[in-house]
C-alpha positions in Angstrom: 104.0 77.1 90.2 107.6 76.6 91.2 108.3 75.2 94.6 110.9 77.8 95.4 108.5 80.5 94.1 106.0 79.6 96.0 108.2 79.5 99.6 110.0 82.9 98.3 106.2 84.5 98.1 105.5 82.5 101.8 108.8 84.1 103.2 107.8 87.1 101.7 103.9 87.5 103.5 105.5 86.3 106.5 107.9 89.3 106.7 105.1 91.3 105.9 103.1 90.2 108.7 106.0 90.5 111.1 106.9 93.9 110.3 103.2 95.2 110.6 103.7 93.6 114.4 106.2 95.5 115.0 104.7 98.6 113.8 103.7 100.2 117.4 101.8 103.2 115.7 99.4 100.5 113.4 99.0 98.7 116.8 97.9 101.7 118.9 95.6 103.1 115.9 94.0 99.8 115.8 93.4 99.6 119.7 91.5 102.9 119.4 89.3 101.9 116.5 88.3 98.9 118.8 90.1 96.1 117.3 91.1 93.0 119.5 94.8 92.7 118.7 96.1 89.1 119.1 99.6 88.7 118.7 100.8 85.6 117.2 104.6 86.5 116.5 106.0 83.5 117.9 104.1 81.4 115.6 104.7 83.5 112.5 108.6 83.3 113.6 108.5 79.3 114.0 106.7 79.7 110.7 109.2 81.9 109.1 111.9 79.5 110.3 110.4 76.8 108.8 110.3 78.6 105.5 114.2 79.7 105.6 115.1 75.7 105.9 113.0 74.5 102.6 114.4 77.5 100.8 117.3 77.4 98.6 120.6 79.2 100.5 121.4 81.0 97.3 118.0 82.1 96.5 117.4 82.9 100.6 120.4 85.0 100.2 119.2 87.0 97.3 115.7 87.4 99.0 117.1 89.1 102.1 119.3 91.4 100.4 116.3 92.4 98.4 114.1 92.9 101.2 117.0 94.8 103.3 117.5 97.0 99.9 113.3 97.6 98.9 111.3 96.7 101.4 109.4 94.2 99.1 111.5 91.6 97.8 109.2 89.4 95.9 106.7 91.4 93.5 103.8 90.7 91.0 104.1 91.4 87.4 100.8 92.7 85.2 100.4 93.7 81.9 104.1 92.6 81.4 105.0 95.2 84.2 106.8 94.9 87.7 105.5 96.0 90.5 108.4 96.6 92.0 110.3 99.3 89.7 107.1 99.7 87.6 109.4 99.2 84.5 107.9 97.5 81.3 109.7 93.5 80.8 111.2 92.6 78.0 108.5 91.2 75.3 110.3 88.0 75.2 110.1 87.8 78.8 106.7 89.3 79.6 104.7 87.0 77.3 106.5 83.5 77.9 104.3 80.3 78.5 104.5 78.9 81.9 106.2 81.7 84.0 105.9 81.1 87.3 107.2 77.3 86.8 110.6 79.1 87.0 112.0 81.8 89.7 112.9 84.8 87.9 114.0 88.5 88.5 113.4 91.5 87.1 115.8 92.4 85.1 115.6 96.5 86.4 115.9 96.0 90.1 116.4 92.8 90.3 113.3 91.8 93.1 111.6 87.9 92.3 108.8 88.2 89.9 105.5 86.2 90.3 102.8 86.9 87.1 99.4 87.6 88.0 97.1 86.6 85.4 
């Protein structure tokens, strides 16, 4: 797998995690089911930091205006379909050897693509 694919899909679980801290109604839900809640955000933000500096500034920049814009910035593709827009890819596209050497975008919304096999 590409190197910058694989930190984009790092960056990407990372804000996921983050943003499910912050989510005081998951926490409190959670609390009443019984669930020790150990929060770890300082880590995960040294972590995310971390992340940002190995990552290309042109790519980092295209990630965080697709997360600000979707939510999910970085998305699986199956069956030669995104998981982002849930659009079909281009046959050439879909069913080329060695995808996920290379960082590549959908070419409907635009989000990273990562192929699941």
């Amino acid at each position: 797998m590409n190197a910058q694919l694989e930190l984009l899909i790092m960056l990407h679980d990372l804000d996921l995690l983050l943003r499910e801290l912050k989510n005081t109604e998951a926490r409190q839900v959670e609390e009443q089911h019984g669930f020790r809640l150990v929060d770890h955000s300082s880590e995960l933000i040294q972590a995310r930091e971390d992340l940002v500096a190995k990552l290309d500034p042109a790519l980092l920049k295209r990630y965080e205006l697709f997360a600000r814009k979707y939510g999910r910035a970085v998305v699986p593709v199956v069956n030669g379909v995104c998981y982002g827009c849930f659009m079909r890819l281009p046959t050439a596209e879909a069913y080329q050897k060695n995808k996920n050497e290379r960082v590549s975008s959908c070419s409907n919304c635009g989000r990273f693509l990562y192929w699941m096999e």
